[in-house]
N, C-alpha and C positions, 0 to 999 in steps of 0.2 A: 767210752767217750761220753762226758757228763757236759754240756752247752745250755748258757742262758740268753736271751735274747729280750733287749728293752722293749715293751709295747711301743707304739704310735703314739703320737700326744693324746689326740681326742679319746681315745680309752686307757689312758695310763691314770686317771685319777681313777679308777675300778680296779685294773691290772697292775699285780706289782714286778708282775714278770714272767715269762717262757720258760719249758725247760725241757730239754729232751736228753735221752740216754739212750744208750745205745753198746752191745755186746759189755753189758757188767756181767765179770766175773767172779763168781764168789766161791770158796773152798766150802763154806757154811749153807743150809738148806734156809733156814729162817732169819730174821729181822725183827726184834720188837723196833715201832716207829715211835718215837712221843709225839703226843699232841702239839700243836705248834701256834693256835689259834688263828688259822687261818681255812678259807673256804678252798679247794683247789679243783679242777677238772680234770679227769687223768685218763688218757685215753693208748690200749692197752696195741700197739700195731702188727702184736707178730701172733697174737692169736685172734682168728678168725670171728672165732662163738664169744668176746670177750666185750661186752658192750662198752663205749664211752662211758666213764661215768663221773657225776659229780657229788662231789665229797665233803660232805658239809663240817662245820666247826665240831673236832672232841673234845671233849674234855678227859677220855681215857686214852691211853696207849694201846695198838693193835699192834696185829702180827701179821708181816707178808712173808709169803713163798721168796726167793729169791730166783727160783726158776722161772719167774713172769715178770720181771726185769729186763727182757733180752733188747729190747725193743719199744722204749713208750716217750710217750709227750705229753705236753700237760700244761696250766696256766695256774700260779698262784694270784689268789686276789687281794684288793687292798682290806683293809676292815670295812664292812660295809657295801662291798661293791659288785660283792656279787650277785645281789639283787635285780641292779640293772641289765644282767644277761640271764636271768634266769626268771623274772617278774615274783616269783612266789612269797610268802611272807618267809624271810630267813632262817625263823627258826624250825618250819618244819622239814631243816635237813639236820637238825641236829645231831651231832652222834649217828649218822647215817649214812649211805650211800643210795645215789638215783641214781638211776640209768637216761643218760641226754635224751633217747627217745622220746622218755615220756615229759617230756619237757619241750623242747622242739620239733617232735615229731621225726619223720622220715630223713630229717636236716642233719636227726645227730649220726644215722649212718652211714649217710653222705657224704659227711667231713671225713669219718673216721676214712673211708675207701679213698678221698681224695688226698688222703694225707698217705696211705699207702703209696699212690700211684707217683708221687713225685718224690726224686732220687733223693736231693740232698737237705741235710737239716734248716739249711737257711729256706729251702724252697718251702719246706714244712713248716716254718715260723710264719712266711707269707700265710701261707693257704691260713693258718688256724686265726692268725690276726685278721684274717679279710671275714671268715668267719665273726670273730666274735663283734668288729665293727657292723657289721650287718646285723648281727640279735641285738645291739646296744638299743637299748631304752630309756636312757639317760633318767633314770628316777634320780633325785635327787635327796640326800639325806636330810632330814631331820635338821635345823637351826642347833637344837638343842642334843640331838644324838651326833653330830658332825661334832658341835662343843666339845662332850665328854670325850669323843673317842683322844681329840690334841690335847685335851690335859693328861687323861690319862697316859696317852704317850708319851708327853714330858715326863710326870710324876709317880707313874702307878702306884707309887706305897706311900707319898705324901699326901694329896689328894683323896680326901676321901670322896666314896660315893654322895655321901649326904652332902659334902660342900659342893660336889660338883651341879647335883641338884637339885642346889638352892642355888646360885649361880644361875642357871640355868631358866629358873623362876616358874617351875614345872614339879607339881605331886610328886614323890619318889612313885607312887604306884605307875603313874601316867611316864613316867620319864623310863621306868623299867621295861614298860609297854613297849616302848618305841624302840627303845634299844634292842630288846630279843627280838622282836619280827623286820627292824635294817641289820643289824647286826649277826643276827644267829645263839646268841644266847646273854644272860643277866648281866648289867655293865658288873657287879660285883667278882663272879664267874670271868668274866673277860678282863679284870684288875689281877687274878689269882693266875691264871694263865699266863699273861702279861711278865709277870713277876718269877713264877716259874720259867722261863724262855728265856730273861734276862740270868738267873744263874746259870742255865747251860750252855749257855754263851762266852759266858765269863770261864766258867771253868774247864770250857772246850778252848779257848784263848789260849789256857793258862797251863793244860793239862795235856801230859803227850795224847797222840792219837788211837798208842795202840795199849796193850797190856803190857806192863813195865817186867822187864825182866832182873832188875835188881833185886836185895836184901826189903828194900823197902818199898811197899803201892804206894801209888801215889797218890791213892786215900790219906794216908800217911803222914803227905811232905801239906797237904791244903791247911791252911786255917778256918777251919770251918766257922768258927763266930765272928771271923771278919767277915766271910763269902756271904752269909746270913743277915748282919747288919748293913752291908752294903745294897743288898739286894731287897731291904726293906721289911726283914720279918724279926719280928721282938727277940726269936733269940735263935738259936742251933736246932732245935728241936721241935721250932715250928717250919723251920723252912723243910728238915728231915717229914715231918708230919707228908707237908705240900706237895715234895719231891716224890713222895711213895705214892702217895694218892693220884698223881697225873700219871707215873712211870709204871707203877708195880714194883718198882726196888730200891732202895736205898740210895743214896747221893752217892756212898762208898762204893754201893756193887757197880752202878753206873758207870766212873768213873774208872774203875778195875776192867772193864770188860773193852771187848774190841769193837769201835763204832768207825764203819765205813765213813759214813756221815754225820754230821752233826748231828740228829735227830734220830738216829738209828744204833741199833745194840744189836751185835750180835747172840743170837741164842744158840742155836746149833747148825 
């Protein structure tokens, strides 16, 4: 059972959304994840010794057990947002994982138990929303890091950095500043991601779900220098470059392999 649940208004410009899971069964041991540019909170309910923790922006692909699946919930954030529940400057989560403790103290294993004790996922959605209304700090982004993030989101591959901030009417040094400590890492790095997620989107769309059992993969049947131009990189071979670099493998091996989810490959 995989459920997503809208935040409340007053923290939905932080929150993009809930999510909880429950009894995933998997034939396979591992998961590589790709990167996804987002900050999330993932809290683990069916193991005891397993701290809340929060998950800050990668820029590489990890690998989860799929045996620690059985049972969890979680919060993706918007760009940007998750600063106001967590106060710290964003990017010292980068490529990393904290444990809620140390963050909110005694609060973060409070929630985790309070979300054990109440039966069903909608009651779980309350408890964790009331929570994170209650940490909300309402920091407010940047004039000029809020700027970038809505162009970038329209344009990530027309837009460039330097027009954004000139635009913006802000140093590129001073504009980069600001971006990796609301944000979580360099608007450039957060354009490459951006662009990256938008072809696995496209080719998750487009591309069955599972390993093709005909004569031909379906590596095969894609046009890669359309999927490439479309997605904003000069040619095949820089998007191939991009692709390896955030996944670890190839757009072809990707694409060939069996992904439960969107964002997920299985390994073994």
């Amino acid at each position: 059972m995989i459920l997503e649940y809208r935040p409340a208004q007053n923290i939905s410009c932080w929150v993009e959304k809930l999510w909880y899971c429950e009894g995933y069964q998997a034939t396979h041991r591992k998961e590589r994840v790709l990167p996804n540019g987002r900050f999330q909170l993932v809290i683990d309910l069916s193991d005891f010794s397993a701290p809340p923790l929060v998950v800050g922006i990668r820029s590489e692909f990890s690998v989860i057990e799929t045996a620690g699946l059985q049972c969890m919930i979680g919060v993706v954030f918007r760009a940007g947002g998750a600063r106001s529940l967590f106060g710290a400057s964003a990017d010292e989560f980068y490529n990393t994982e904290v444990a809620l403790d140390l963050i909110w103290g005694r609060a973060g294993t409070l929630l985790r138990d309070r979300l054990r004790e109440v039966r069903t996922p909608f009651a779980k959605f309350r408890v964790l929303e009331a929570a994170l209304i209650d940490h909300a700090m309402h920091l407010e982004l940047h004039p000029a890091v809020q700027y970038g993030l809505d162009e970038f989101q329209r344009a990530p591959h027309i837009r460039s950095v330097l027009d954004v901030t000139r635009d913006a009417c802000l140093s590129r040094r001073r504009f980069a500043q600001l971006f990796r400590e609301q944000v979580g890492l360099t608007p450039k790095l957060y354009c490459r991601l951006h662009r990256f997620q938008g072809v696995v989107r496209k080719l998750t769309s487009g591309a069955p779900a599972h390993r093709p059992q005909g004569p031909l993969c379906a590596a095969e049947k894609i046009d890669w220098a359309e999927v490439a131009l479309a997605g904003g990189y000069c040619d095949q071979a820089h998007m191939a470059h991009e692709f390896r670099a955030f996944s670890g493998i190839s757009p072809g091996a990707w694409l060939a392999q069996e992904r439960p989810f969107q964002n997920h490959v299985v390994i073994q």
